[in-house]
C-alpha angles and dihedrals in degrees: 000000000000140000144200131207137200111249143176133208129227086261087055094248115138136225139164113248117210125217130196131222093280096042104258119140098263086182147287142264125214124193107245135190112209116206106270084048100257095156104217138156126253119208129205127198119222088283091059084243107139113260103177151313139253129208136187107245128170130207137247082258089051096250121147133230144149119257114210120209126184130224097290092046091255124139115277109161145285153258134222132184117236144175122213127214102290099045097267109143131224153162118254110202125205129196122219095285101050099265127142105254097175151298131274118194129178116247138166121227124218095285103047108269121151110223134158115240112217127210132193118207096213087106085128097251089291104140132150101285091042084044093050098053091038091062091053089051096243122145133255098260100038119142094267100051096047093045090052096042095052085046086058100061107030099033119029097031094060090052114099096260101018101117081058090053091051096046076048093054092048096048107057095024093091103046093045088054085042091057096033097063089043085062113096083217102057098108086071091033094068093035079062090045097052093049096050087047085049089058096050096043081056090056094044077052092059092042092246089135096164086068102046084052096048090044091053094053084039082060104037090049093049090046097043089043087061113038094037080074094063 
């Protein structure tokens, strides 16, 4: 996990310092204006040599988002703002391909600093549900795992909202298994957790598909709510 901070220089001019996992300066990002007035962003790797720029695009749906180049201009990514479920706001990152990379989300430590919080997706796919079933020593493809995972696609991503749910799903996923095997109490924590995914995977069974929706957010809330206090 990484983090970034606001900073200003001795001349009063800001930028934005980059930290990695261990706390070491990674690098830093400066507002430009280029000279036809295009605002972007310059990054700088740990060296201070140039690694890349970012620039405010829109779409042809007018959607924005944030297109990221490397050193030699050419694509890297992007970024796209989004809101979960209960109105937090964060930063969904792509790589080149179009793949998610990771989140960014804007906290504030004990003394009041605003700093963004980074987060990479190479957890190795174990989320809460994986994590779950792995606790339990079930396999990869076990019954639980398989239902849920063809609910996924051909349920709950048709729904309205339902790629939101999923991103949703992605995004606080990690953190919530993170903080949940640093509990002392996580043997009867997941205990909690499978019996609760048992239950839905019954009502998916019955084809009563609303309420294993409503059950899953009901358990994601409660679990975010509190973990996100440790």
């Amino acid at each position: 996990m990484k983090k970034s901070e606001e900073k200003e220089d001795i001349w009063g001019n800001k930028y934005t310092q980059h930290y990695d996992s261990d706390g070491h300066k990674s690098g830093t990002s400066e507002e430009k204006e280029d000279i036809w007035g295009n605002k972007y962003t310059q990054h700088y790797d740990s060296d201070g040599h140039k690694s890349g720029t970012s620039e405010e695009k829109e779409d042809i749906w007018s959607n924005k988002y944030e297109q990221h180049r490397d050193s030699d201009y050419k694509k890297a990514g992007t970024s796209e703002k989004k809101e979960d479920i209960w109105g937090n706001e964060y930063t969904q990152h792509y790589d080149s391909d179009g793949h998610k990379s990771g989140t960014s989300e804007e906290k504030e430590d004990i003394w009041g600093n605003n700093y963004t919080k980074h987060t990479n997706d190479d957890t190795g796919g174990c989320y809460l549900t994986t994590a779950c079933v792995i606790h339990k020593g079930l396999p990869d493809d076990c019954e639980e795992l398989m239902i849920l995972r063809k609910f996924r696609d051909n349920y709950i991503a048709k729904m309205p909202n339902g790629n939101n749910l999923i991103n949703e799903y992605y995004h606080i996923a990690p953190t919530v298994v993170s903080q949940i095997n640093r509990d002392f109490e996580r043997e009867s924590v997941w205990e909690r957790v499978y019996s609760i995914i048992k239950d839905i995977v019954n009502l998916i069974k019955k084809n009563e598909y609303e309420k294993a929706v409503k059950l899953y957010i009901t358990l994601s809330r409660n679990l975010l709510i509190k973990y996100s206090k440790k």
